[in-house]
VOPAGU-2260 file (C-alpha; in pm, 1 decimal, decimal comma):
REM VOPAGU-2260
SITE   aa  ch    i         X         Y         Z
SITE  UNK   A    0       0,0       0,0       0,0
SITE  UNK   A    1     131,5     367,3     -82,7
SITE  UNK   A    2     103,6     595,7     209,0
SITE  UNK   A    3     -98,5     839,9     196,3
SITE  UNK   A    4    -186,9    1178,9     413,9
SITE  UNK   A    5    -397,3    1144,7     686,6
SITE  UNK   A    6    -622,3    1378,5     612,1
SITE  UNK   A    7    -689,1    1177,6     280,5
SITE  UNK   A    8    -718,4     873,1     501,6
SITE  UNK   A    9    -983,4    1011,2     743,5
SITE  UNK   A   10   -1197,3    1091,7     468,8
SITE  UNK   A   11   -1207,3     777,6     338,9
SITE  UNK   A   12   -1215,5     670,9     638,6
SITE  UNK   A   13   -1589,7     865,9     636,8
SITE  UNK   A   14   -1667,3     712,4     313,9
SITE  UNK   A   15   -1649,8     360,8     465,1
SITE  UNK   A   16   -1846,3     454,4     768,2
SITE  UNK   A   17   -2120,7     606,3     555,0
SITE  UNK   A   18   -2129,9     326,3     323,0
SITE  UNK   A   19   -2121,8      69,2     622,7
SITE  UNK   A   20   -2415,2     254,3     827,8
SITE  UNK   A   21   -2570,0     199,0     486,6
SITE  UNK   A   22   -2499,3    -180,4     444,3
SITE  UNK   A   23   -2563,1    -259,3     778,6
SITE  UNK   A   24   -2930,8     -57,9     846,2
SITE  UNK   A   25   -3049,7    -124,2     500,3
SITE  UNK   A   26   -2937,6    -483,8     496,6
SITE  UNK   A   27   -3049,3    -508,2     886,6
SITE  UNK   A   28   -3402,8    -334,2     757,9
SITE  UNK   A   29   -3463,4    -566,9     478,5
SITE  UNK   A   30   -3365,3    -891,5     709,0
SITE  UNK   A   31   -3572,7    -757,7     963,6
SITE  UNK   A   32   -3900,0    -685,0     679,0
SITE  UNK   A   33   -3815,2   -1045,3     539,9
SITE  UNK   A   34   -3757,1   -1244,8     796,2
SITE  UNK   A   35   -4099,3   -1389,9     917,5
SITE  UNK   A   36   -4222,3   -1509,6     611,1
SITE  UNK   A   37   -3850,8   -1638,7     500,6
SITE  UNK   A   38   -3890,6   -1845,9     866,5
SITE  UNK   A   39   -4169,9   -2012,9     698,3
SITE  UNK   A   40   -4214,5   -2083,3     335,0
SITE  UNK   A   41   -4491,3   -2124,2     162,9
SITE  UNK   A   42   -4714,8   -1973,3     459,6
SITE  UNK   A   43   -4857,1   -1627,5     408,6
SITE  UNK   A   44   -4762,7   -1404,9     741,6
SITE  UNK   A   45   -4982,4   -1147,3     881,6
SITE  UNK   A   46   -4855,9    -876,2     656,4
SITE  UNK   A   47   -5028,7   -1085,8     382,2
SITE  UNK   A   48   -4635,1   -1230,3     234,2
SITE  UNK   A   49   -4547,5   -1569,4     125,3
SITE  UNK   A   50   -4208,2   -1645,6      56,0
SITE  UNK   A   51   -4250,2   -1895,0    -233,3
SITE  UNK   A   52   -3856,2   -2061,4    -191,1
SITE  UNK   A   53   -3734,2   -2356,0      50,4
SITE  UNK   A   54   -3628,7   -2335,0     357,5
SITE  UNK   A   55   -3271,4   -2410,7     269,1
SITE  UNK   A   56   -3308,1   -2125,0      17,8
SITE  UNK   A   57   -3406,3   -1890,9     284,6
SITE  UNK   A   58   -3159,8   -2006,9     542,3
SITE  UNK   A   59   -2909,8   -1914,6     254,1
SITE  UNK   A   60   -3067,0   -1553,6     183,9
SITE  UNK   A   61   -3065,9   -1512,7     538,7
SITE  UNK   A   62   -2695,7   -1612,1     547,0
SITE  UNK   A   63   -2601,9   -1362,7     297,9
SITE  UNK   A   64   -2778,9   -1100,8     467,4
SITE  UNK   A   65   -2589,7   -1163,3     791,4
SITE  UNK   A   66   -2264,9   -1200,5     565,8
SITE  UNK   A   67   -2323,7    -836,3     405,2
SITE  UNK   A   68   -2429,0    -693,7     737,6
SITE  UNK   A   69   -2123,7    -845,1     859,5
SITE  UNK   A   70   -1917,3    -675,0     587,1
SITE  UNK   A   71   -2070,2    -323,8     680,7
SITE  UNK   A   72   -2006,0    -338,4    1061,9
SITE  UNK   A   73   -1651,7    -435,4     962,1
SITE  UNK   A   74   -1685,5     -92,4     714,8
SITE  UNK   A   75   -1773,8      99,9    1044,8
SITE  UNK   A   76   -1462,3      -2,4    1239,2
SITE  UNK   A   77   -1270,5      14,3     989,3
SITE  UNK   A   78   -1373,3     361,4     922,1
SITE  UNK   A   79   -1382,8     529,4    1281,6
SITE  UNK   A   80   -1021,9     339,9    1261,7
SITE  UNK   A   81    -930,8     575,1     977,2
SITE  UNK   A   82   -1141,6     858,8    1087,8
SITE  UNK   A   83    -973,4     821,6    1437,8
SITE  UNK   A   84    -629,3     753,6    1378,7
SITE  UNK   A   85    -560,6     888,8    1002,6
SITE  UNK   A   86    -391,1     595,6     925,3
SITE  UNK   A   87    -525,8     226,4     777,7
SITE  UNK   A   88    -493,9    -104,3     976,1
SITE  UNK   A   89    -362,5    -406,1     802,4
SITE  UNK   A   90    -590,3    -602,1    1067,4
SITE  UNK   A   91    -880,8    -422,9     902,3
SITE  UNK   A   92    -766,6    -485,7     561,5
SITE  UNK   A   93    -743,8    -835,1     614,7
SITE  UNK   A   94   -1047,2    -890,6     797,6
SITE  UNK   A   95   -1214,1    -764,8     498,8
SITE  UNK   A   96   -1060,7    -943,6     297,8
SITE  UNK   A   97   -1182,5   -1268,0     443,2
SITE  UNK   A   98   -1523,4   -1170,0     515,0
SITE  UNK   A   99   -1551,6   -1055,2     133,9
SITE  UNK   A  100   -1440,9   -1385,3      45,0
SITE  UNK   A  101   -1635,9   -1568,4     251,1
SITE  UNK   A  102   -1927,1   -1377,4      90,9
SITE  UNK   A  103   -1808,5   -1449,0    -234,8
SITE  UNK   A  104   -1752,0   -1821,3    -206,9
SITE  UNK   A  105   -2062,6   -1868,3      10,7
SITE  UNK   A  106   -2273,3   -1714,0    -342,7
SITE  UNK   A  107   -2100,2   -1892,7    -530,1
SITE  UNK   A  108   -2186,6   -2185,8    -357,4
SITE  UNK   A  109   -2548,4   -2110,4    -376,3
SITE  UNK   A  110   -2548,5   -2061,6    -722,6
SITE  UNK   A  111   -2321,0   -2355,8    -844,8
SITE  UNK   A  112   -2526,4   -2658,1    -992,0
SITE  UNK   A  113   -2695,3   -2845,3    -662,1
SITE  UNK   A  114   -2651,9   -2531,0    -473,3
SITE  UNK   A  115   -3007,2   -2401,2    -340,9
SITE  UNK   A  116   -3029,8   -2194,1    -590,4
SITE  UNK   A  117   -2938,0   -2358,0    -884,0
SITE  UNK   A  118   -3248,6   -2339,1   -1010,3
């Protein structure tokens, strides 16, 4: 990584906490919406919703949803890091790393043939 001024780094450092307030409440929001008609398929909850999938296709959604929110609390810290210190943490950087991975993989899974939602 190039070093850069830490006045550059704090406001990225912003950038990441904005986006990861935004990752985490809209993901958070949309688990929260989704979740009692994903808990049981094919029934219609009292907001009148049926979630038409399997349950193994909703325990996956509902995976990735805690993956992503995962991802933005990681964006938070990582930015009040930043927006604290003016300087990036290689701790952070990695720990996004693997969490980004582990969302990637974990899609992939879902989507390769015999995956829930291979289709």
């Amino acid at each position: 990584m190039t070093t850069q001024e830490p006045r550059t780094v704090k406001r990225l450092g912003w950038v990441l906490l904005i986006l990861g307030l935004f990752l985490l409440g809209g993901m958070g929001a949309l688990a929260w919406h989704m979740y009692p008609s994903m808990s049981h398929p094919g029934v219609t909850d009292a907001s009148g919703t049926t979630f038409t999938g399997t349950a193994d296709q909703a325990h996956d959604a509902l995976q990735l949803f805690v993956g992503v929110m995962a991802f933005g609390a990681l964006s938070i810290l990582n930015g009040v890091w930043q927006i604290a210190t003016g300087r990036r943490s290689i701790v952070f950087v990695a720990m996004t790393m693997v969490v980004a991975a582990a969302l990637f993989f974990g899609a992939r899974g879902m989507m390769a043939p015999g995956g829930s939602f291979s289709g």
